[in-house]
Backbone bond lengths (Angstrom), bond angles and torsions (degrees), N, CA, C in turn:
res aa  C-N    CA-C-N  psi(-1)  N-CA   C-N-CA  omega(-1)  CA-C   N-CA-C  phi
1 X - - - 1.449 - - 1.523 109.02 -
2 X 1.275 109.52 132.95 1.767 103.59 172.48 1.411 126.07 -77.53
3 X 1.215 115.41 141.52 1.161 125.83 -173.33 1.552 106.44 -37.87
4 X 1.079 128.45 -57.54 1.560 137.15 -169.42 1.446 108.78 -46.05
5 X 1.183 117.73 -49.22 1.348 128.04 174.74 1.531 143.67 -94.04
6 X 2.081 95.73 27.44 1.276 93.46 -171.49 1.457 102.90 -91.29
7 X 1.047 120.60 171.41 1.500 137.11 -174.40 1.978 98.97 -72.94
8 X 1.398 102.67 146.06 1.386 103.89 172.61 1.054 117.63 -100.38
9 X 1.204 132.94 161.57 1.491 132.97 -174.82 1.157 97.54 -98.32
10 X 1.498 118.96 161.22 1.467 130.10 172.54 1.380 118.84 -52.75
11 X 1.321 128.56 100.41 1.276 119.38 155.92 1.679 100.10 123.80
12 X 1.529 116.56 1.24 1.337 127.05 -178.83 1.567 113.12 -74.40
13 X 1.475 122.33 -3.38 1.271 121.03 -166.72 1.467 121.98 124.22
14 X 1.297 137.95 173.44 1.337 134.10 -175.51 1.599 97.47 -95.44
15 X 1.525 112.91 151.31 1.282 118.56 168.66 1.613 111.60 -109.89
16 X 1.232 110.67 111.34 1.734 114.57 160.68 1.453 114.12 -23.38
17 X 0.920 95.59 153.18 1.857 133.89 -166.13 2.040 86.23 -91.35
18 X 1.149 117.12 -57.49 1.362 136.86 -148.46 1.947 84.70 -91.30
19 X 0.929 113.29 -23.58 1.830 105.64 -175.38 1.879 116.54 -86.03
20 X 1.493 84.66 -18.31 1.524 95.58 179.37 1.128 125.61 -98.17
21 X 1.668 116.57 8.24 1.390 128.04 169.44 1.701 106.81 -125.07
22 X 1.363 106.83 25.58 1.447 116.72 -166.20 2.290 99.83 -81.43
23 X 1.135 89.02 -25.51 2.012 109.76 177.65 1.420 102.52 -49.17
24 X 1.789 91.14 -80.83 1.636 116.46 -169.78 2.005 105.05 -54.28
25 X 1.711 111.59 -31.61 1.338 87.13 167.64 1.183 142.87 -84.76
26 X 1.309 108.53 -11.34 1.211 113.09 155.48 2.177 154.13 -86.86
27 X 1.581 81.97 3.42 0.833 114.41 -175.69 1.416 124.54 -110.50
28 X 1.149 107.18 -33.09 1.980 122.30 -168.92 2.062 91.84 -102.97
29 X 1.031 101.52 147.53 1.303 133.59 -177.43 1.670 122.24 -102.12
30 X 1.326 133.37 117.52 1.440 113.95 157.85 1.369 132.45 -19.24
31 X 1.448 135.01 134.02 1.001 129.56 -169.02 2.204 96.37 -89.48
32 X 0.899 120.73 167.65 1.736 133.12 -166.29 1.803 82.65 -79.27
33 X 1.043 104.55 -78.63 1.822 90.43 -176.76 1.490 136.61 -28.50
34 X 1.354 95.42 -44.94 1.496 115.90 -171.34 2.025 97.57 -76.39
35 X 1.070 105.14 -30.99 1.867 98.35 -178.84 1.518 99.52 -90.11
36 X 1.311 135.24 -25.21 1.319 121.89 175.15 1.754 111.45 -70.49
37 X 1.213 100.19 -27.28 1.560 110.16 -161.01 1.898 95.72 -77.02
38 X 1.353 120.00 -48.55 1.632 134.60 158.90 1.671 101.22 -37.11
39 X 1.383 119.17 -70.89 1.385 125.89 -155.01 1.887 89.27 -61.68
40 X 1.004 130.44 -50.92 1.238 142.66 -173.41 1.616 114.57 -56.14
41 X 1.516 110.60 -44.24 1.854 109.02 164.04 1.299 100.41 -61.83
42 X 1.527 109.69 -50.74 1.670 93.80 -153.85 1.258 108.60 -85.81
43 X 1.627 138.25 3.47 1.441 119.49 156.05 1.760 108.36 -66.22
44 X 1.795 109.79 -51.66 1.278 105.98 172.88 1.475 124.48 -42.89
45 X 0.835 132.95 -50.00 1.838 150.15 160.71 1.108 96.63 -23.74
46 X 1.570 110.24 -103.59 1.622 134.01 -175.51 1.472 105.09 -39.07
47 X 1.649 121.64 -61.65 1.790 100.06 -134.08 1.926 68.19 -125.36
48 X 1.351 142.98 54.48 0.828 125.42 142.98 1.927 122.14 54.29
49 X 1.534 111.63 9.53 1.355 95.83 -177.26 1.658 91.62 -121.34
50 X 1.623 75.03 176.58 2.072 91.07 -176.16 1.537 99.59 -127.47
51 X 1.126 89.31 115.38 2.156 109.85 170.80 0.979 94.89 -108.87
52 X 2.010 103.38 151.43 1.125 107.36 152.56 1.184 112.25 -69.33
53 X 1.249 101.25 177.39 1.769 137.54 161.32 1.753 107.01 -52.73
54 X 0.823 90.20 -67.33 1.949 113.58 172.19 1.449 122.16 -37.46
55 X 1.467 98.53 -33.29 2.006 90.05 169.93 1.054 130.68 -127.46
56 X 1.897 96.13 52.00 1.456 119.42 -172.84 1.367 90.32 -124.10
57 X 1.144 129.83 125.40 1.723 119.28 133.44 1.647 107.16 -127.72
58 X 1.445 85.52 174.91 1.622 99.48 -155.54 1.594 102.01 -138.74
59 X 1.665 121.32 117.73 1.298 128.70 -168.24 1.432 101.23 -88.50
60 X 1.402 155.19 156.65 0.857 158.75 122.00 1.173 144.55 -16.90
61 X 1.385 88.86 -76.86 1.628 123.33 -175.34 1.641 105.01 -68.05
62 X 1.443 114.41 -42.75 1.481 116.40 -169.10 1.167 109.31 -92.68
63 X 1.045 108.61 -42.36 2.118 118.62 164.98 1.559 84.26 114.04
64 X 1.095 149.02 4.80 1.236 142.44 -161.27 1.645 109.30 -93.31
65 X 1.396 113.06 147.16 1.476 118.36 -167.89 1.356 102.56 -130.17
66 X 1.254 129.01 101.69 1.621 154.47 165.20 2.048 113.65 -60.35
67 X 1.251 95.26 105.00 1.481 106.84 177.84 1.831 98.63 -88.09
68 X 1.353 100.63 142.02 1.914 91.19 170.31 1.713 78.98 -140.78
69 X 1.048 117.01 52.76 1.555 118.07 156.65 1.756 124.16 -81.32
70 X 1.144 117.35 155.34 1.432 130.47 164.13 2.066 100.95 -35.29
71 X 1.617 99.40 141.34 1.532 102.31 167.88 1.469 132.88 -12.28
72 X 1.885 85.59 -79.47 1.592 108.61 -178.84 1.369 114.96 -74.12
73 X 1.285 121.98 -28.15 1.761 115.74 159.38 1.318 124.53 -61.25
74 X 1.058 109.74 -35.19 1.667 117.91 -178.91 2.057 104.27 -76.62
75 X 1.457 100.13 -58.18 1.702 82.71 177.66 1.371 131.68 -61.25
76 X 1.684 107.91 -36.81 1.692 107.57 160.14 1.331 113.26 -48.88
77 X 1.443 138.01 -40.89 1.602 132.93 167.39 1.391 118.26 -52.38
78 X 1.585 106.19 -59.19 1.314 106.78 -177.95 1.726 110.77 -62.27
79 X 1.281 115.06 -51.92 1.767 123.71 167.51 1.830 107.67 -18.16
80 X 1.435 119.05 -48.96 1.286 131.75 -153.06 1.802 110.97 -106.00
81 X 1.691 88.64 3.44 1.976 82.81 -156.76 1.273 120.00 -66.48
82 X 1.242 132.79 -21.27 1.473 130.45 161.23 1.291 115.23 -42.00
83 X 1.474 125.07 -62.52 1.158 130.16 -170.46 1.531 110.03 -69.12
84 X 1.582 112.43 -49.66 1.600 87.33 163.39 1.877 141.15 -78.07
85 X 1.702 102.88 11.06 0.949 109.83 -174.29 1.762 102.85 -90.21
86 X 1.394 99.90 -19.96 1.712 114.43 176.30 1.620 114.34 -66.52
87 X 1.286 111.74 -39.40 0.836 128.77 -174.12 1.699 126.13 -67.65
88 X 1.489 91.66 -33.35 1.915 107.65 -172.78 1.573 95.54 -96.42
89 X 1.585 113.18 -11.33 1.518 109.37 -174.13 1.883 91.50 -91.55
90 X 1.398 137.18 10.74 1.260 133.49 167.16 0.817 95.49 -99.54
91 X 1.759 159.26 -48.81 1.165 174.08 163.15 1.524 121.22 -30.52
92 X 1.585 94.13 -50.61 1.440 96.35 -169.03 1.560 107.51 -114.55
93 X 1.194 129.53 -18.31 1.429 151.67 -167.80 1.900 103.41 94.11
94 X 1.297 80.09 172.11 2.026 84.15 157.03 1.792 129.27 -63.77
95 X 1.092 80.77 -47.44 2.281 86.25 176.43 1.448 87.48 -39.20
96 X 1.445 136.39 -79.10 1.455 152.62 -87.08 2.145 91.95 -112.55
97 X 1.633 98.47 -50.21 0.982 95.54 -156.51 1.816 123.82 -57.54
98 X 1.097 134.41 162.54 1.252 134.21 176.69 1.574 117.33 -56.13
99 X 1.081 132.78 126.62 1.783 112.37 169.78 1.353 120.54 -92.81
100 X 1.562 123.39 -11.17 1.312 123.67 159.93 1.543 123.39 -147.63
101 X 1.215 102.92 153.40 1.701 89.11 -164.39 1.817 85.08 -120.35
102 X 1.491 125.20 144.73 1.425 136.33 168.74 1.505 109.37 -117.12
């Protein structure tokens, strides 16, 4: 068992609120909805446009984020993607965030 997570004995001190979800954060992943739904404020935010929902998907495994938008919507996204990729990495943390968007 790792040290971090052994049980305290009575009277050893208080245990954090924030130490007992220290597992699940490192372990559990953004769900695909929840990062499209992020990528989706912060284009609205930043670059002022409105996508659907619908021509976003979001891979998991690759971290990669698939635009099936119109031309000129898609290159103004892609044009900007650092900055909105900075942006969803405040949002979502580093684990979570996307590493490339197409």
């Amino acid at each position: 068992m790792n040290s971090e997570y052994k049980k305290k004995k009575r009277g050893e001190g208080i245990t954090h609120l924030s130490s007992l979800f220290e597992k699940y954060k490192q372990t559990l992943q953004a769900p695909q909805g929840s990062v499209v739904k992020t990528f989706l404020e912060v284009v609205n935010s930043e670059l002022e446009l409105d996508i659907p929902k619908k021509t976003c998907t979001y891979t998991v495994s690759t971290k990669t984020l698939y635009i099936h938008a119109p031309g000129p919507i898609k290159n103004e996204i892609l044009l900007s993607k650092e900055k909105l990729l900075e942006k969803m990495k405040h949002q979502l943390g580093v684990k979570n965030c996307p590493k490339n968007i197409i």
